[in-house]
Every structure is written in C-alpha cells, then in structure tokens.
C-alpha positions as CSV (number, residue, x, y, z in Angstrom):
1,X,96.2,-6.9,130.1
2,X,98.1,-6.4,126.9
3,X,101.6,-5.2,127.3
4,X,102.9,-1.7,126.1
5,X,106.0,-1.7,127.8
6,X,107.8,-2.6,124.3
7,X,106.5,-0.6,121.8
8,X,103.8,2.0,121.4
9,X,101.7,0.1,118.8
10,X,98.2,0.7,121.2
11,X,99.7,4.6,121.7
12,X,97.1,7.7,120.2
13,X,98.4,11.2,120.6
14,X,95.1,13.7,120.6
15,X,96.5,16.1,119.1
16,X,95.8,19.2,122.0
17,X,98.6,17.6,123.7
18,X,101.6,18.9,121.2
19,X,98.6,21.9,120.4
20,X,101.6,24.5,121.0
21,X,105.2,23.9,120.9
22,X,107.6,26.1,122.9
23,X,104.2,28.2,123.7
24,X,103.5,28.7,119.9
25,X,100.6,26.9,117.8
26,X,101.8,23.5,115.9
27,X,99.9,23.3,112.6
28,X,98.1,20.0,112.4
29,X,100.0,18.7,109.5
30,X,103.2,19.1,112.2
31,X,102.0,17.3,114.5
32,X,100.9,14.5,112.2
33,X,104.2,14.4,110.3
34,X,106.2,14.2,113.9
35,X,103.7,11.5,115.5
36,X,104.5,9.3,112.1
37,X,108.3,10.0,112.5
38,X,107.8,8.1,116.4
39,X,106.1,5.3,114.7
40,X,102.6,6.5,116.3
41,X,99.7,5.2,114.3
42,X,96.5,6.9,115.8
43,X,95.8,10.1,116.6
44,X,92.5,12.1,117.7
45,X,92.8,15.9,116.0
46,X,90.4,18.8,117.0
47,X,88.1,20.5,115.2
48,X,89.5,23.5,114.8
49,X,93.0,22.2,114.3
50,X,91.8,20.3,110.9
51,X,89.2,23.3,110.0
52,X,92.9,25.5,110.2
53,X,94.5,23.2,107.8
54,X,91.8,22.1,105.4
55,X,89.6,18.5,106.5
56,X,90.9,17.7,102.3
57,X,94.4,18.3,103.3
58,X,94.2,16.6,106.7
59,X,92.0,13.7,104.8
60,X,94.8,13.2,102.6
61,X,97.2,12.9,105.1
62,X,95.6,10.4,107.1
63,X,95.3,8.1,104.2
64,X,99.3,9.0,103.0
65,X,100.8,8.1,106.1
66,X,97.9,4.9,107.3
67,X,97.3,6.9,110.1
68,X,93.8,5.7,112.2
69,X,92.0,7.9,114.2
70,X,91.2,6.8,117.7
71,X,88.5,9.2,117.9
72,X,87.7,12.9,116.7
73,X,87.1,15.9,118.9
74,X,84.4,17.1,119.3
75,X,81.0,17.4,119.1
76,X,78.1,18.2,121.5
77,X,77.4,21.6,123.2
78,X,73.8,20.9,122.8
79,X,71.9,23.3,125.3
80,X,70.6,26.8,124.1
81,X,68.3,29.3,125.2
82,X,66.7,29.7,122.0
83,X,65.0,27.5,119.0
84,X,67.5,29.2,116.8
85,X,70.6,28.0,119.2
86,X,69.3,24.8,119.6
87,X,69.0,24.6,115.5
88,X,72.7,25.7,115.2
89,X,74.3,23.3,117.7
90,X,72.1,20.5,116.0
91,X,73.7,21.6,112.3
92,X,77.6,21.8,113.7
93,X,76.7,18.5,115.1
94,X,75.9,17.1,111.5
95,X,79.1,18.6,110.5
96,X,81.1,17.1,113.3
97,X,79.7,13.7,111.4
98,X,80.5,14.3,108.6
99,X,83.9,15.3,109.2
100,X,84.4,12.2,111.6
101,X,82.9,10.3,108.7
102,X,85.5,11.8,106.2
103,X,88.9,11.2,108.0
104,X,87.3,7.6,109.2
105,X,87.5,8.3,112.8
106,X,86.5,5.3,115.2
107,X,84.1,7.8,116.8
108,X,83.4,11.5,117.6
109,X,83.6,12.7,121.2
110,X,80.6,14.1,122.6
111,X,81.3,17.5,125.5
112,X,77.6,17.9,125.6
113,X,77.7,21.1,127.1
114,X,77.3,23.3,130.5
115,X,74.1,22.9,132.7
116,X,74.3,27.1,133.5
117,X,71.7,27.7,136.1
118,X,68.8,25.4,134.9
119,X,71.1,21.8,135.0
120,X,67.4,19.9,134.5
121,X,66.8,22.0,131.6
122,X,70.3,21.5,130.5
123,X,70.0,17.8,130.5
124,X,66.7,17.2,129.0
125,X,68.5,19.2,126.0
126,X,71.3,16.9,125.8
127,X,69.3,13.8,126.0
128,X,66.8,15.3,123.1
129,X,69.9,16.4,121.5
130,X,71.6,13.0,120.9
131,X,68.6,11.6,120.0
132,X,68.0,13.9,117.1
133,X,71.9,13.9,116.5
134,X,71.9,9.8,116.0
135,X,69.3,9.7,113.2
136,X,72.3,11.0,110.6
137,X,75.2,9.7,112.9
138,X,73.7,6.1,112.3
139,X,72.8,6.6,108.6
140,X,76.4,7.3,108.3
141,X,77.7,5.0,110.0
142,X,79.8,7.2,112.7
143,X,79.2,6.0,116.3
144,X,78.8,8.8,119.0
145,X,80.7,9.1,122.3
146,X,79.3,10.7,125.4
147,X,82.2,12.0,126.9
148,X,81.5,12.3,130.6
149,X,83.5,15.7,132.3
150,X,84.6,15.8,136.5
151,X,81.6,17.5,138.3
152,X,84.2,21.0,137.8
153,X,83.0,21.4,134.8
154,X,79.2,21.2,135.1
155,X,78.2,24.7,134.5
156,X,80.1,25.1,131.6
157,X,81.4,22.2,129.6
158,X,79.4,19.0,130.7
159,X,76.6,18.4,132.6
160,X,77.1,14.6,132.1
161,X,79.8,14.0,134.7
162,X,79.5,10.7,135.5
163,X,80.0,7.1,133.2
164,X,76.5,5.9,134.9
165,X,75.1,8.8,133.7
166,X,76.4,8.8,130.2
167,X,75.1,5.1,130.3
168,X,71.8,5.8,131.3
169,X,71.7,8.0,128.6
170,X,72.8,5.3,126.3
171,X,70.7,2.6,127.2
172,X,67.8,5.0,126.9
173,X,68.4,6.1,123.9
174,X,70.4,3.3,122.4
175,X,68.7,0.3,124.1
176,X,69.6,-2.5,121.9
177,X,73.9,-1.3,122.0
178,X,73.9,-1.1,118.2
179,X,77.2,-0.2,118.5
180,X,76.0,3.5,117.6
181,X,76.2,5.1,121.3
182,X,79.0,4.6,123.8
183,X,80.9,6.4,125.9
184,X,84.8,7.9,126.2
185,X,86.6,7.1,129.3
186,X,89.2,9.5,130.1
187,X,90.9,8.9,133.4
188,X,91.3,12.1,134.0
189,X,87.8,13.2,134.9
190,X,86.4,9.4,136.2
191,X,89.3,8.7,138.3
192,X,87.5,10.2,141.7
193,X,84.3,8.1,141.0
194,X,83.5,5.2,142.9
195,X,81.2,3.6,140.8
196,X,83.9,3.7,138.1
197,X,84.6,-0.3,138.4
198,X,81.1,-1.1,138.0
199,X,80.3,1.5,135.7
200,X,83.2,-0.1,133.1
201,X,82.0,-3.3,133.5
202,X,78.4,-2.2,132.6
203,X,79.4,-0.5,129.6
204,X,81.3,-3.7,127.9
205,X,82.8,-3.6,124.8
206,X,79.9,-2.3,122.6
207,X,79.7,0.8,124.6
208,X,83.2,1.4,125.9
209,X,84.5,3.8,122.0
210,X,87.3,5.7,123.5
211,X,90.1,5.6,126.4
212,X,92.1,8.5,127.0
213,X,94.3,9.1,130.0
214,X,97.1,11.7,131.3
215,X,97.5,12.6,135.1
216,X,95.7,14.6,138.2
217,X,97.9,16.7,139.6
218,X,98.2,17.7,143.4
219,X,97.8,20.8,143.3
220,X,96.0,22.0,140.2
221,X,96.5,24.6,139.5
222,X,94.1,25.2,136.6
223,X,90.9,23.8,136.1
224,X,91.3,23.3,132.6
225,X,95.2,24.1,131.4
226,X,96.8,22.1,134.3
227,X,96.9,18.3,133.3
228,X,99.2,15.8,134.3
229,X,101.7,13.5,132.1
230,X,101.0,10.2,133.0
231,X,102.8,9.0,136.2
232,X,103.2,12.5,137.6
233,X,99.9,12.4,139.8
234,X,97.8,10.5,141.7
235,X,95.7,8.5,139.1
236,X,96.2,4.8,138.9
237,X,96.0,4.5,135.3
238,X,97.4,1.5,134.7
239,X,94.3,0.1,137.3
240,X,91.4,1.2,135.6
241,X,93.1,0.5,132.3
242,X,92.5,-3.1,133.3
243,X,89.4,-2.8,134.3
244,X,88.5,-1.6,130.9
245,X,90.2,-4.1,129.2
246,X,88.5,-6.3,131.4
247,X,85.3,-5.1,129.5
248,X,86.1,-5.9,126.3
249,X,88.2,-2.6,125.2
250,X,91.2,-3.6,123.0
251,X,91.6,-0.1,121.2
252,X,94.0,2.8,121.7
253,X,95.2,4.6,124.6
254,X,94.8,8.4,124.0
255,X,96.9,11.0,125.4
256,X,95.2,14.1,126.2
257,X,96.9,17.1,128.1
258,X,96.1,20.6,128.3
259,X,99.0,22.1,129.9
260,X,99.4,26.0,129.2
261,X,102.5,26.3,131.7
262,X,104.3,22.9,131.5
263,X,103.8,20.7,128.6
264,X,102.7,23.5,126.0
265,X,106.1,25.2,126.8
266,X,107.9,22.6,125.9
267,X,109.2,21.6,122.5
268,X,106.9,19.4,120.8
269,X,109.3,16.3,119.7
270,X,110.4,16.2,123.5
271,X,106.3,15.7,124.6
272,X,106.0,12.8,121.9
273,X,109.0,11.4,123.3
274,X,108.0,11.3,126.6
275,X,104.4,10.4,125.9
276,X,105.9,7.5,124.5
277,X,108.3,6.8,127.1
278,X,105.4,7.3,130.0
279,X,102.8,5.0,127.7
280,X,105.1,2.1,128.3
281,X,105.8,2.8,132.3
282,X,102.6,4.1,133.2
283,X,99.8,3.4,131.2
C-alpha cells in the first residue's frame, strides 16, 4: 500500500464536505482557493456548486491553480415515468459530460436514481440509460462511474446498491473494459457488503474510477446528513483501501461527508485541516 502518513499528495476533498462553513454555503471558488492554500491537489465539485459560480470561472480556476479533478458529481437519475422524463434526464446527462469534459475530470459519478415502487422497471431504465448515455460519453472521451448507494437508499437515490451489481452492469454494457465504464467505491455505502473483497478484485484497475471514503457512524442519526470523519466509526478504511490498491487503483482518495449537524457547523479551514490530519491516520 502506498503511504499517506506524510503528506497528503493522494488527498481529494469533494467539495460537499466544506459545502457550508459555520452552517452557511461556501462558494466553490472558496473552497478551491482554501484546498490549494493546504497544498490539496484534487478535488471532486458538485454540479450545482460550479453551475452557482460559472463552469468558465470554475474552468479557469482549475487550470490557474493545476488543480485535477478526482471525479465530478453527478450524473444519473435516469428513471422517469414519462417519454418526456426519460428525454430530460438523458439531455442533463449530456450536460453532465460535457461539463466533466470541460474541467478535465477523471470521471463523472453516476447516482442512477431511485427504484420507487416498480425497482425492475427502475433498473431496466438505468441499464437502457447508460447505454444511450455512453454513445456521447465515449465520443468525448469522459469515462462513466456507476456509483453504487447502501440498500437505504434504494427507493430514492440508487437502485444499484451493490459493486457486483454495478459490475454486471458494466460488463454488460461495457464488455471489452474500454476503460469507458467503471465504477466509484465509496466506503461509506460498500463497507457492510460481503462480497466487497471479491467484488474489488473483479473490477481491477480498468473498472475501479473513483475511491471515496469518510466514516459510519453508530448511531446515525440521519440517513443522508449524518456521515462520519474518517476514524470516528466503524469502517475499516484503511482495509478495503488495500484491497483496492490490490486491484490496480493508484488514484485519489476522496473525502465525502454530509454532515448538517457536526462537520457543516464547523468552520471550513478547521474540516480541511482535519481531513488532512485523518487522511494520514486513517485512510
């Protein structure tokens, strides 16, 4: 395993994590100017964060500061009840490309979106979905990342919540691993899973794209807005870290927390800090 104990050179902040500071929104130019003060190099922004700012002015800062972009968040929600919602979804997916494509992100993250009360119907959507999606994600050049979500969130968010499904989906749809389809392993909703080992090894280094981690707490006390700082749960990051360098992985480790009452309270500078500090103890 590579060591991060000195320095956080393999460290991406996505950017939800320091989303608010003290309980109000950080701009995205903020949050990029603070990560570059700590010496980060990578970070994964949201949508809406650069779409707030500007994708030009965001573009441009990227390139300023050297910055890479360990992934970009998000795409997907690809089930709809209609022709006309599947049509929409299928055009802000274009756009999620293109912006990917435009701030040279080493993926975009794929929440493909809740199952509701028809899950088969759900999923037949999301498969069809990607499919269509690839044809411009590949003539760009911008590789796709299912994202697989903890069984919590299959109604709503994901209805991929496992890596062997996300790789089934993969190998169906992506058969010879062009290196256009992978997946994004974050800790956080694979931890539980007891194919997880197997599953890393089966993906590899074509389809392993993204890595994020943070922490389960116990309780939770949100099923979204309660995430853990690394080392403050029960995951054993550092463990399945290895198992996905094991596979090939050598990119960056990405922070993601969503923490309305803990982390988002506090002031930003002090998250990054820590983040940091936990990246070299616990990750």
């Amino acid at each position: 395993m590579r060591d991060f104990s000195q320095d956080p050179h393999w460290l991406s902040i996505n950017t939800a994590t320091i989303r608010k500071s003290e309980g109000k929104e950080l701009p995205l130019p903020d949050i990029i100017e603070a990560c570059v003060g700590r010496g980060i190099r990578a970070i994964s922004p949201w949508r809406d964060q650069v779409a707030a700012a500007g994708l030009a002015t965001i573009s441009k800062l990227v390139k300023a500061h050297g910055l890479e972009l360990s992934g970009y968040c998000r795409g997907g929600m690809f089930p709809a009840g209609t022709p006309e919602g599947l049509q929409a979804a299928h055009d802000d997916n274009r756009r999620a490309v293109d912006e990917a494509r435009e701030l040279n992100a080493r993926c975009l993250v794929l929440v493909v979106g809740g199952g509701g009360k028809d899950i088969a119907l759900a999923r037949t959507q999301v498969r069809d979905g990607i499919a269509k999606l690839l044809e411009h994600s590949r003539s760009v050049g911008m590789p796709l990342a299912i994202e697989p979500l903890h069984p919590m969130y299959a109604a709503d968010r994901a209805c991929v919540n496992t890596m062997e499904h996300a790789l089934d989906l993969c190998d169906e749809l992506d058969p010879s691993k062009s290196g256009a389809l992978g997946v994004a392993c974050d800790v956080y909703h694979v931890w539980w899973d007891p194919k997880l080992q197997a599953q890393i090894a089966r993906a590899g280094r074509e389809r392993l794209l993204a890595f994020h981690v943070c922490d389960w707490l116990v309780p939770t006390t949100d099923l979204l807005l309660d995430r853990g700082m690394m080392g403050d749960g029960v995951i054993e990051i550092r463990r399945i870290r290895g198992w996905v360098e094991d596979a090939g992985f050598a990119g960056y480790s990405e922070v993601e927390i969503f923490s309305e009452n803990n982390w988002w309270r506090r002031e930003h500078g002090d998250v990054l800090d820590t983040c940091i500090q936990r990246h070299h103890t616990f990750v």
